[in-house]
Structures are given as C-alpha cells and as structure tokens.
C-alpha positions in Angstrom: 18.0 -21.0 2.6 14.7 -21.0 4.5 12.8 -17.4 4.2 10.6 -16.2 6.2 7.5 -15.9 3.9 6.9 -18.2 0.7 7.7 -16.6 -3.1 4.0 -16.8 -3.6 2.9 -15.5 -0.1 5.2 -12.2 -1.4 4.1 -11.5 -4.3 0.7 -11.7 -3.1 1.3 -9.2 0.0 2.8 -6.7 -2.4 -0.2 -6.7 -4.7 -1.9 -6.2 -2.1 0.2 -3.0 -0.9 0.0 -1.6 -4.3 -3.8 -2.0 -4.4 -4.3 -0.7 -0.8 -1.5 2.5 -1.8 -3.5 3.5 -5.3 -6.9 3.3 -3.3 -5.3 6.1 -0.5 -4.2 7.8 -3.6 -8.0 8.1 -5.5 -9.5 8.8 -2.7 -6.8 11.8 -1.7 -6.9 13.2 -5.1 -10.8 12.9 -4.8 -10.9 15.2 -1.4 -8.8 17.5 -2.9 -10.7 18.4 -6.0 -13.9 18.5 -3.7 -12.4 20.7 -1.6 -10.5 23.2 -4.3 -13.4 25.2 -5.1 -14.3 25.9 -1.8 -10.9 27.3 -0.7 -10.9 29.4 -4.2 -14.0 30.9 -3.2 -13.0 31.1 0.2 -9.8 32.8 -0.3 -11.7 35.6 -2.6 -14.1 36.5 -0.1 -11.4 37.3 2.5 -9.9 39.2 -0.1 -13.1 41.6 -1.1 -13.8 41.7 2.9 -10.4 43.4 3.9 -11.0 46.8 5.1 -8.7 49.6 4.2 -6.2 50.5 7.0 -7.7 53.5 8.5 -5.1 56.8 9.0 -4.9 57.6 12.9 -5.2 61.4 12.9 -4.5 62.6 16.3 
C-alpha cells in the first residue's frame, strides 16, 4: 500500500493542528474575559437609563 503522506509527515501535521487549534483557543478565551466586563457594565447602564413608560392621558 502506498499512502499519500509518510507515517512521520502525519504525525507531524497533526501536531501541528493541535498546536495551531489550542493557540485559537487561548487567544478566544483571552478576548472573552477582556471583553466580559465591559458588556456587564454595559448591560447595567442600559438598565438604570430605561425611562418609565409614560401613561398617555388624552
């Protein structure tokens, strides 16, 4: 049987996938704890800023 890539050549390539995935993965994890404080602090904001609905009196 002939394949298309070597054993070694393989193994290699998915080391190298893993390395590449977990890298994505950090720096993901890393922008989302950045940005989660933000957004908290954000979201309260909006909240306090709401006005109360106003009655129409006609």
């Amino acid at each position: 049987m002939n394949s298309a890539m070597p054993l070694f050549k393989r193994k290699k390539t998915s080391q190298m996938t893993r390395i590449v995935l977990l890298v994505s993965f950090i720096i993901l994890a890393g922008r989302l704890i950045f940005v989660v404080p933000g957004a908290i602090e954000h979201h309260q904001q909006k909240k306090q800023d709401v006005p109360a609905p106003a009655a129409v009196t006609r």
